[in-house]
N, C-alpha and C positions, 0 to 999 in steps of 0.2 A: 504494500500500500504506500501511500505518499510517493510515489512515482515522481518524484526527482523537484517536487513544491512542498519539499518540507518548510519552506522559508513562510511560503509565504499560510501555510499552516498556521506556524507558530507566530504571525502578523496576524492570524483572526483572533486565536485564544489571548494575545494580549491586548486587542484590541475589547474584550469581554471583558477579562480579567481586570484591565483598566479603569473602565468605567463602572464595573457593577463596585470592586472599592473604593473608588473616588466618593460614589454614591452612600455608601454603608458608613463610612468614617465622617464625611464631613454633611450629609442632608439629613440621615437616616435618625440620627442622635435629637436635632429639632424637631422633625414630623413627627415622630416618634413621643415625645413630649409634648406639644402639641396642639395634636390633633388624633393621632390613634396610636397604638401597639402594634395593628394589621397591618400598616405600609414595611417595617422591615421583613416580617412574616410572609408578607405575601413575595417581597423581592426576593428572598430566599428563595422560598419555591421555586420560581421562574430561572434563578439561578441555576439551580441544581438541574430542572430539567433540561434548560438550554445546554448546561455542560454534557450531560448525558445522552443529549442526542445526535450532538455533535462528534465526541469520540466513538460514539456505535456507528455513525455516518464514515468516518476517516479510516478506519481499524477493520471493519466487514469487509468482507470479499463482495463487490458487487455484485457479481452473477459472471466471473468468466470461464470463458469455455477450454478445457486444456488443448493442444494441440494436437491434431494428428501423428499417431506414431508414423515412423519410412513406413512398416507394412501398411499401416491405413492408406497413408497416401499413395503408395505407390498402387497398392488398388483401384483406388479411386481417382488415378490419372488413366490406367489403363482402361476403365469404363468411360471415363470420358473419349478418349479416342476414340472408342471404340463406337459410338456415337455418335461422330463426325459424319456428315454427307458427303464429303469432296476431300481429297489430297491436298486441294489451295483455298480453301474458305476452314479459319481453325477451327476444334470443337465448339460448341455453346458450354457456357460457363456461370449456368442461368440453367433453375428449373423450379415448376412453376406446382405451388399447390395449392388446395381446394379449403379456403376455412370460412366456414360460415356462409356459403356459397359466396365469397367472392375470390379471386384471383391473387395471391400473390408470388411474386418472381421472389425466388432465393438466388442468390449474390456467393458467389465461388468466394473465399478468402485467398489469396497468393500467401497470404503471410500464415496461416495455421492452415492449411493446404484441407481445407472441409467446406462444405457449404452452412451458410449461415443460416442457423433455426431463424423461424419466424421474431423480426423484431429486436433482431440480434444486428450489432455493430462493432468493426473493428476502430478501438479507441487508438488513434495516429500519439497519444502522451503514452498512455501505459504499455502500448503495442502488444493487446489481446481483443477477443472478442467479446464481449459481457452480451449477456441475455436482457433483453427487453432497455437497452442503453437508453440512455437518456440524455445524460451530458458528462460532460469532463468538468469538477469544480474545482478552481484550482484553489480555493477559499477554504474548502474541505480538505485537500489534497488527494482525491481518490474518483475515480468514475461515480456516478450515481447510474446505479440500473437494479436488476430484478429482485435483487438480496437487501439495499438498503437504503430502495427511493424513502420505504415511511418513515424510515429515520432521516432520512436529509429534510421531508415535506414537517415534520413534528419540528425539526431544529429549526427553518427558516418563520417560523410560524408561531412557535414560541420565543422566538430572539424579536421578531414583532413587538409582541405582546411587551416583551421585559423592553425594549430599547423607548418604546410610547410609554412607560410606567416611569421610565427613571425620568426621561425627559419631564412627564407631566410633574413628578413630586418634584423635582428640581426649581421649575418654574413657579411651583405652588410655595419651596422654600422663601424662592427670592421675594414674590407678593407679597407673603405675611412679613419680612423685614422690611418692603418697601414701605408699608402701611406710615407717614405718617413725614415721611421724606422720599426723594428723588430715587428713581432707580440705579444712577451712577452710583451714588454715594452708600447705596447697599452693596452693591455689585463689589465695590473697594473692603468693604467690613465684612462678607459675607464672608463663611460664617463667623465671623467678628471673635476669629482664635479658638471657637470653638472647637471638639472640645480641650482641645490642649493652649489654656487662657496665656501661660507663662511658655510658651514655645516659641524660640526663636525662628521657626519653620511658619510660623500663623501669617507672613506678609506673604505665604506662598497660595493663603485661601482661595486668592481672587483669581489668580490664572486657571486653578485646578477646577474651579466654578464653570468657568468661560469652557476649560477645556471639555467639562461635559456637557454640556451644551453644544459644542460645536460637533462632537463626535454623534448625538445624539440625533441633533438637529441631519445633518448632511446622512446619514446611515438611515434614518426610518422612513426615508422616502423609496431609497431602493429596496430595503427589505419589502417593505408594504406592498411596492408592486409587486416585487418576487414572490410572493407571498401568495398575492391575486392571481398574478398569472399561471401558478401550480396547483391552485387551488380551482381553475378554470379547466387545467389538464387534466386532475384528476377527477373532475368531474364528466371530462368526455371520454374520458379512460384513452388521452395519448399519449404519448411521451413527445419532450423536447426537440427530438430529433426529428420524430412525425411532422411536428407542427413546423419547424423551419422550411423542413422541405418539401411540405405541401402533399403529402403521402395521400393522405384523403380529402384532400380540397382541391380546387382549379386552382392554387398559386402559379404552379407552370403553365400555365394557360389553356392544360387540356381540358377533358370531363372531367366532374368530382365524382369520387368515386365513395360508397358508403365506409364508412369504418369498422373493419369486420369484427374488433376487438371490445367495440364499444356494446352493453348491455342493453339499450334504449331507455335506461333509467340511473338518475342520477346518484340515487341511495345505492343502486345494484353496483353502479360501475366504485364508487365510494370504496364500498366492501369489497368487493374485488380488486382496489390498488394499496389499502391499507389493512383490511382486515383478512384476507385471503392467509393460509399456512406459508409460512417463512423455507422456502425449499432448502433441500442442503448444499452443503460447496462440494462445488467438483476441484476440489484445491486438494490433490494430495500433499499435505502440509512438513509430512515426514519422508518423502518420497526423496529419490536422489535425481540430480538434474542430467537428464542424458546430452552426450555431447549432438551437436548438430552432425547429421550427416547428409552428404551428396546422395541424392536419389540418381541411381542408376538408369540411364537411358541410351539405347532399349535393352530392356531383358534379354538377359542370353540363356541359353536353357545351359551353360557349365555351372550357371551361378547356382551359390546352396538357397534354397527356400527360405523365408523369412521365419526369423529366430533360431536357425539351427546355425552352426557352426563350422566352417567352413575349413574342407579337409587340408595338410599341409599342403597337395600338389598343387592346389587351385588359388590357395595365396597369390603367388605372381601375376595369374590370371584376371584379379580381380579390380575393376575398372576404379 
């Protein structure tokens, strides 16, 4: 996982980290005295959960597909030749199945040398195929696809929530000190050394004010839409990649074609993108990594069959 954006990874969780303590030390202590107990109670929660959705987002296997062994594949170039109409027009690298009565074309991979399941794509960062892809987050650092869209859609959607709460209690802090004088001149005092009265660190209140604010401010616009607009997909049950490239609408200017995947209801399709069984990883995790090998072209019938072992005389022989 973290396919080579560890950096900017660890730029989301401190960009979280940042503001939810900025939050807890210097607002939470006044709201909290106040006006209620529930405002730190509740930011907790939202903290917790956002962290929690977010490392099961970054750390899960998306859904990728292992590679073709040489036997597989070399099978399965042999069938496609074998397929061919002509000696000068190449095989088709394209076949086409039946789901839901409508049509869809599966996509040959060159790079895991297999035809791609329905809704599967090869991610050009992590360079595998993930099931049901979605996107590449480089915010998460990991693919989002089949294994762990509802934890990325549960994290953008409760960092929502917590990023509109801090903001809101923040500006609710600054209000009740404005009450009575100028907004500047709180903004300079906020929170006026609290709670550390004799610290020589308290003339740093007001930037760290500003700073949540600004991070708060600028961040819950794009969460919000992101937020919207996955909450748009999963309700027509498509993914990211669908909707860019027009998979079941005229964006390319052809016919729209129906969406074989979608349920025709919105609660159905809901339940089938988030509450559906969690399938397993096809990640042998403890497996040893085979080295690359040249697939042989063409077979010669000296060569030993796949997985046996090839006698001494045939060594030299072998391409």
């Amino acid at each position: 996982m973290l396919a080579g954006h560890g950096g900017v990874f660890a730029l989301t969780l401190l960009l979280i980290l940042t503001t939810t303590i900025l939050f807890f030390v210097f607002d939470c202590p006044f709201l909290a005295r106040h006006l209620t107990l529930a405002i730190p109670i509740i930011a907790a929660i939202l903290f917790f959960f956002v962290m929690s959705c977010l490392l099961q987002t970054s750390f899960t296997d998306p859904g990728i597909l292992p590679r073709a062994t040489v036997c597989e594949a070399a099978a399965l170039e042999k069938q496609i030749d074998n397929t061919g109409s002509s000696t000068y027009r190449p095989p088709p690298r394209t076949r086409e199945v039946m789901i839901n009565g409508q049509v869809v074309k599966l996509k040959y991979c060159f790079t895991c040398k297999m035809f791609r399941p329905p809704r599967t794509s090869h991610c050009s960062v992590c360079d595998n195929c993930v099931e049901r892809f979605d996107h590449h987050c480089p915010w998460v650092g990991n693919c989002v696809g089949k294994r762990n869209y509802r934890f990325f859609y549960a994290f953008i959607l409760s960092l929502s929530f917590l990023t509109a709460f801090i903001f809101a209690c923040v500006v609710t802090h600054l209000t009740l000190r404005s009450q009575g004088s100028n907004f500047l001149s709180t903004l300079k005092e906020t929170p006026a050394r609290y709670p550390f009265p004799r610290s020589p660190c308290g003339s740093l209140t007001a930037p760290l004010t500003v700073l949540e604010l600004v991070i708060c401010f600028f961040s819950i616009w794009s969460i919000l839409g992101l937020s919207g607009f996955h909450t748009y997909l999963v309700a027509s049950n498509l993914t990211t990649n669908e909707d860019i490239k027009g998979s079941w609408s005229n964006k390319r200017g052809g016919e729209a074609s129906v969406n074989p995947y979608s349920h025709k209801s919105v609660i159905t399709n809901c339940c089938a993108v988030l509450c559906g069984p969690l399938p397993p990883s096809l990640i042998d995790r403890r497996g040893f990594v085979q080295s690359d090998t040249v697939l042989p072209s063409p077979i010669r019938s000296d060569e030993p069959a796949c997985g046996a072992k090839p006698d001494a005389s045939m060594v030299g022989s072998l391409p």
